[in-house]
N, C-alpha and C positions, 0 to 999 in steps of 0.2 A: 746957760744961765749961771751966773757966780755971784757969787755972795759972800760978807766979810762974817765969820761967827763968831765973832768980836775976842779972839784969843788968838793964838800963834797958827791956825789954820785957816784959810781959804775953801769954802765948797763951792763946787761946781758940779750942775746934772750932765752926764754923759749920756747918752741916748742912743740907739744901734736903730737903724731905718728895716723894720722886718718885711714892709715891701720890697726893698730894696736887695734882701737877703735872698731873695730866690735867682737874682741874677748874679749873687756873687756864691751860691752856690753851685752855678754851673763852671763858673772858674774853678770852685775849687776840687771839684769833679774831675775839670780837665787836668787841672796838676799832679792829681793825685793815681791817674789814669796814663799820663806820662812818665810819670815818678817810680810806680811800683808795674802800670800796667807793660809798658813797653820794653823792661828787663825782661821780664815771664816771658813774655811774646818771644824775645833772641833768645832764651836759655831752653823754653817747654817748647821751639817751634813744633815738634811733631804733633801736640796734644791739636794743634789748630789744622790737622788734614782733615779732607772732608770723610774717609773712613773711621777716624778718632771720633767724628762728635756725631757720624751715623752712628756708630759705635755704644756712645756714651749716651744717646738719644733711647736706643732702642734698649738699654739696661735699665734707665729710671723709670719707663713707660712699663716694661714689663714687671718689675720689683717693686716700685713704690710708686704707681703711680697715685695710690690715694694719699700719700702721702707729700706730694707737691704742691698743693695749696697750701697746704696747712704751716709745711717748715719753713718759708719764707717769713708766712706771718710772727708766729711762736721767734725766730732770730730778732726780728724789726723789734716785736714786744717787750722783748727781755731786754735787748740794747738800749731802747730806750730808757727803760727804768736804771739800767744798770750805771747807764751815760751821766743819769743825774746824783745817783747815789755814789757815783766817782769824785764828781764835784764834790757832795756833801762830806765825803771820809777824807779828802786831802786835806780840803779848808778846815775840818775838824782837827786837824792835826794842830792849825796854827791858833786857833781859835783859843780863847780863855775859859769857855763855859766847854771846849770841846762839841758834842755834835748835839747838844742839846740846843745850842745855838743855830743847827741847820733846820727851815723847813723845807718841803716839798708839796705843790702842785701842779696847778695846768691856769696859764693866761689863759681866760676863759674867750678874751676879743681875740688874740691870736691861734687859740687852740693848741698853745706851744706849755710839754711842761718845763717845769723850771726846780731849782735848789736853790735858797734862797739862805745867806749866811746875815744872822741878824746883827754881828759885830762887825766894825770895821778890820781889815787886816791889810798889812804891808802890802804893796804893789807888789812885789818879787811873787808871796805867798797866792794873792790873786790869781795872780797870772798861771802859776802853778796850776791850781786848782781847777782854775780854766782849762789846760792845755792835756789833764790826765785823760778824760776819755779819748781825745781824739788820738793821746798816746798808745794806749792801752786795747781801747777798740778796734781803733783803724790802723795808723802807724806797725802796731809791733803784729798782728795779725798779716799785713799787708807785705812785710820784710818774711817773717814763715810763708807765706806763700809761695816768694821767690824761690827762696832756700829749697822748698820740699814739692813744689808744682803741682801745689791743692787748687784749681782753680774757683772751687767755693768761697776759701777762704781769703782768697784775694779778690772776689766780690763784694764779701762782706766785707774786709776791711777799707776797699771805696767808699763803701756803702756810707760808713761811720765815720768815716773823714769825711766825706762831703754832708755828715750829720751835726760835723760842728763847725759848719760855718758861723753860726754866731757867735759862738764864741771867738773864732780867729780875728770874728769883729770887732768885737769887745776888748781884744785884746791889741788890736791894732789901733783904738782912740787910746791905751794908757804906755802906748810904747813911746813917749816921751815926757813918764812921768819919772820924778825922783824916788829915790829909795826912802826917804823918810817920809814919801808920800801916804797915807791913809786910803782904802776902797772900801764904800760900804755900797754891798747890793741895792736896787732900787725893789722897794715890795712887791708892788706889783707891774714894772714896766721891765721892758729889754733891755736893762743898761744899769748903772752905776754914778754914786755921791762919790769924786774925788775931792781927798781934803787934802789941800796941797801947806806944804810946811813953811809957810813964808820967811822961816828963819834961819830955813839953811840957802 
């Protein structure tokens, strides 16, 4: 939907399909699983014999086994909040008001939460802001993994790349906008008000 706002900008609502998000979350699952998982695999081969993971089996069950339900959940929990407040402190960066301009909840119809920047800001800036946790999280976790042959933490950081699949969506409708383009979050849906600069 576009519309003239009767000045040097154009809005248009941009929309992310979050049905549609659960199958492009298995892509990017699978990239990310090729990307970081399939180096680990040739470099840690010995960690994947089957006396390595009898091994590794029979150390967590005797050491912490009360502690296996719980540390999945306690990583997912934190991630998530931390996933959103990544958003919030980048875009704060670019923002005029700073992070008094971000909020934070949960789409209650999709159960997804969200950061929500009430100023519009550059597309480059967006985009940023968009792309930190899944850097942060997932990406730069995913690379130490490699490097050090933790294979936790190269669970977790799939884990978190394949957690910001919407955002790579999100970011994938504004990758042929202009730099003097404008993004203003949408409040309460999945997507974004691009105001495109009809003057440049």
């Amino acid at each position: 939907m576009t519309e003239d706002t009767g000045d040097t900008y154009q809005k248009e609502l941009l929309i992310i399909d979050l049905q549609k998000a659960n199958r492009y979350a298995f892509l990017t699952l699978l990239t990310a699983v090729i990307a970081f998982g399939v180096p680990y695999y040739a470099i840690w081969t010995e960690q994947f014999t089957a006396a390595h993971i009898k091994g590794t089996f029979r150390q967590l069950t005797t050491r912490y086994s009360y502690l296996l339900g719980m540390i999945p959940l306690l990583v997912i929990g934190a991630g998530i909040v931390l996933h959103e407040l990544i958003h919030g402190l980048t875009w704060s960066l670019f923002a005029r008001n700073g992070h008094r301009s971000m909020r934070y909840g949960i789409l209650r119809k999709y159960a997804t939460p969200y950061c929500h920047c009430k100023e519009p800001l550059q597309v480059r800036h967006y985009v940023l802001g968009a792309l930190m946790p899944a850097i942060i999280l997932g990406i730069l976790p995913a690379i130490a993994a490699v490097i050090t042959g933790n294979f936790y933490l190269l669970v977790t950081g799939i884990f978190f790349i394949m957690a910001a699949t919407g955002d790579f969506m999100i970011i994938h409708l504004l990758r042929n906008e202009k730099r003097g383009d404008q993004v203003l979050d949408h409040p309460s849906e999945a997507g974004c008000y691009i105001y495109r600069n009809v003057e440049c």
